[in-house]
PAFITOR-467809 format. One record per residue (C-alpha): residue number from 1; z, x, y negated. Coordinates in steps of 0.2 Angstrom, whole numbers, always signed. Layout:
// PAFITOR-467809
+-----+-------+-------+-------+
:   k :    pz :    px :    py :
+-----+-------+-------+-------+
: NUM :     Z :     X :     Y :
...
+-----+-------+-------+-------+
END
This chain:
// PAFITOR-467809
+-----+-------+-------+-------+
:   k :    pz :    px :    py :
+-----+-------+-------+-------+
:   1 :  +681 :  +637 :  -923 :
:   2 :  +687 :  +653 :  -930 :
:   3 :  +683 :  +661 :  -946 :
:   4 :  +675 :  +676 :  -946 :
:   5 :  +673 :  +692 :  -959 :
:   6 :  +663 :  +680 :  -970 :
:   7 :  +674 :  +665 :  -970 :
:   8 :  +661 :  +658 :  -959 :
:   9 :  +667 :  +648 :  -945 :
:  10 :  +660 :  +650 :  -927 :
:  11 :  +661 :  +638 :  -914 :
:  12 :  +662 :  +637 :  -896 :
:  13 :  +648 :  +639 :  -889 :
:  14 :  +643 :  +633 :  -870 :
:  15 :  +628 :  +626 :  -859 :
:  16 :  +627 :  +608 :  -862 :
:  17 :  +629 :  +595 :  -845 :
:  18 :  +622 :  +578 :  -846 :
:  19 :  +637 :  +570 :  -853 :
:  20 :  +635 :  +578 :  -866 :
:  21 :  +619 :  +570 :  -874 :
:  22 :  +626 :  +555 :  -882 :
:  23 :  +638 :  +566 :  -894 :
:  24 :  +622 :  +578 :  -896 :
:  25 :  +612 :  +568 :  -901 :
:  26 :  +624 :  +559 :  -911 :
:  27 :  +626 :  +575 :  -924 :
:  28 :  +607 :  +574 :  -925 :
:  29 :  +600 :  +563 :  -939 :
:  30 :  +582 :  +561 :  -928 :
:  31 :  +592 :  +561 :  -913 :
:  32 :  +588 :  +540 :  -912 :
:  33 :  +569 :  +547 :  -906 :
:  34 :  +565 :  +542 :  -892 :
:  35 :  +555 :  +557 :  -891 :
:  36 :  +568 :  +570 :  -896 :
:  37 :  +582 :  +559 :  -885 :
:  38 :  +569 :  +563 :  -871 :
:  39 :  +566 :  +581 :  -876 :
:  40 :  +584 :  +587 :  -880 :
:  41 :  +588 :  +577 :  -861 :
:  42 :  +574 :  +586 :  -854 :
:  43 :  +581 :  +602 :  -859 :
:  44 :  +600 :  +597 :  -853 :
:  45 :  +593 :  +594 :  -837 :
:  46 :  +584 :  +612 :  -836 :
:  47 :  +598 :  +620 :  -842 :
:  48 :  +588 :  +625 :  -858 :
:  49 :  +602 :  +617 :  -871 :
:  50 :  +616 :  +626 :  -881 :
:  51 :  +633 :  +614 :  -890 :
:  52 :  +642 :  +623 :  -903 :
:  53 :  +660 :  +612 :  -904 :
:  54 :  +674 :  +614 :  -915 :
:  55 :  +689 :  +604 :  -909 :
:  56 :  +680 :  +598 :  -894 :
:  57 :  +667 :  +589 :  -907 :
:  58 :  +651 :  +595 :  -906 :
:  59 :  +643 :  +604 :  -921 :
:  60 :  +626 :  +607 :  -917 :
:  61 :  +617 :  +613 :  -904 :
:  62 :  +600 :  +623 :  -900 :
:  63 :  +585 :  +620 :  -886 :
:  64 :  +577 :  +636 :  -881 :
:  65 :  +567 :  +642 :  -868 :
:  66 :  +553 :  +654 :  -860 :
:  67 :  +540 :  +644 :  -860 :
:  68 :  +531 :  +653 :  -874 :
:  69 :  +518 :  +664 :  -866 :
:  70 :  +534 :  +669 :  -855 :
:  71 :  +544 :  +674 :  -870 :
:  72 :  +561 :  +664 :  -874 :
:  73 :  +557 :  +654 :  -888 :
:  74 :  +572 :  +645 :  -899 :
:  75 :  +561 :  +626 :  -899 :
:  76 :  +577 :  +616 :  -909 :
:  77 :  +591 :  +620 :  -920 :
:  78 :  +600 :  +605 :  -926 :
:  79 :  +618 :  +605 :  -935 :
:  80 :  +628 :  +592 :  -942 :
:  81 :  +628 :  +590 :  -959 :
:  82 :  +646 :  +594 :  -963 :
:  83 :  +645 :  +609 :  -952 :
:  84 :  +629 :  +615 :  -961 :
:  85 :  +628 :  +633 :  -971 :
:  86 :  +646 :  +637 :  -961 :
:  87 :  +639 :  +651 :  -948 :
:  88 :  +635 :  +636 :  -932 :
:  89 :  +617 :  +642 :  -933 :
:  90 :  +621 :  +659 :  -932 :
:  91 :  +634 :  +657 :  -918 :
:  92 :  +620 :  +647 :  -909 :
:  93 :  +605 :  +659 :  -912 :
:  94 :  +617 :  +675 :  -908 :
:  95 :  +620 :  +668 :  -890 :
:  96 :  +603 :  +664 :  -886 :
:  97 :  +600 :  +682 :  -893 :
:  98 :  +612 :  +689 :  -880 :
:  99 :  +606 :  +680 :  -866 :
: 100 :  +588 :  +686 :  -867 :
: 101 :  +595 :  +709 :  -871 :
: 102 :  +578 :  +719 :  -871 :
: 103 :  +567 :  +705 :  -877 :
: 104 :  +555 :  +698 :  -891 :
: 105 :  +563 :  +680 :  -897 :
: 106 :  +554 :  +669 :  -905 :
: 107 :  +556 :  +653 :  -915 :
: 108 :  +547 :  +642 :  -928 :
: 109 :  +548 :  +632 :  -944 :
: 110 :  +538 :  +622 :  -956 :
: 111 :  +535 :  +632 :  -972 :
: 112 :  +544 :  +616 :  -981 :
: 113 :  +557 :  +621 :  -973 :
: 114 :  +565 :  +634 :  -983 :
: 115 :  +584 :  +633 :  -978 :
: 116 :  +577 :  +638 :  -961 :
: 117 :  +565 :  +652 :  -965 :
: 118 :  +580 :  +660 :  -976 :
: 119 :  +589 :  +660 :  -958 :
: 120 :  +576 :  +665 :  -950 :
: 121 :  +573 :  +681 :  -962 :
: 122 :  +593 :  +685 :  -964 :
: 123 :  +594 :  +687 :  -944 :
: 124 :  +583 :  +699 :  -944 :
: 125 :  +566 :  +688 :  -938 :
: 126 :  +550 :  +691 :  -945 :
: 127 :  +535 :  +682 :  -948 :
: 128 :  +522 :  +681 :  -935 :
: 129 :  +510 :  +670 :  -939 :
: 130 :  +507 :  +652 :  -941 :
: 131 :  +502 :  +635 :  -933 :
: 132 :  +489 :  +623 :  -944 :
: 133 :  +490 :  +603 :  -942 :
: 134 :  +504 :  +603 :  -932 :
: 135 :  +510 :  +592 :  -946 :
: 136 :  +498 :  +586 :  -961 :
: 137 :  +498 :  +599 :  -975 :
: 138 :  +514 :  +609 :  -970 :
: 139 :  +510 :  +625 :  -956 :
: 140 :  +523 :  +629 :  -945 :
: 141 :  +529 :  +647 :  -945 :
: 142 :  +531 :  +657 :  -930 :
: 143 :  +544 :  +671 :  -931 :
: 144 :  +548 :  +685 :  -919 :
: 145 :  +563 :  +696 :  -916 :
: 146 :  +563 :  +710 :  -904 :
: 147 :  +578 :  +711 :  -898 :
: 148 :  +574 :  +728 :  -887 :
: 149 :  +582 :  +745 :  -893 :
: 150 :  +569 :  +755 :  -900 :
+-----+-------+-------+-------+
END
């Protein structure tokens, strides 16, 4: 990782490969899942997952893809907690960011979730709209970002 203008620290950021799900899924506190180890392998396997590593460990890492009405849609966003609130979910989003120029990006979050919805607003996202009983009294939020010039 290097540090940045804010004293954040950025990591290295490149596609994950298969043998990298064990020490994914090992930064991820859920990652034991069966339905996220599943997920997060599916999305290896597609080429639809992004690793953040510092010192050739891996910090976190992010699922997106364009399976959102066609639109690339940033699914998962998971950093280790001693990385957390250091610039990883940043680095991550930015990439996706650059990989889809001229775009509308979107992602979600429950509205418990206020760590996430801060991101969320401070990169420049904006509320969309929401999704009711995805999970029992806690709507997920759907954020855009239109990454087209205008």
């Amino acid at each position: 990782m290097v540090a940045d203008h804010d004293d954040r620290l950025w990591p290295e950021i490149r596609l994950a490969v298969p043998s990298d799900l064990a020490p994914i899924l090992a930064v991820d506190h859920i990652g034991t899942d069966s339905d996220r180890h599943e997920q997060v392998e599916t999305a290896i396997r597609q080429g639809h997952c992004w690793m953040g590593l510092s010192d050739g460990r891996v910090v976190g890492y992010l699922v997106a893809d364009t399976s959102f009405y066609g639109h690339p849609f940033v699914w998962l966003v998971v950093v280790a907690a001693p990385f957390r609130r250091l610039g990883v979910a940043t680095a991550l989003i930015r990439h996706v960011e650059s990989l889809f120029p001229n775009r509308k990006l979107f992602t979600s979050t429950n509205e418990s979730n206020s760590a996430s919805r801060r991101l969320m607003e401070r990169l420049g996202f904006e509320r969309s709209g929401w999704i009711d009983n995805l999970d029992d009294a806690d709507p997920e939020i759907i954020y855009v970002k239109r990454l087209a010039s205008e």
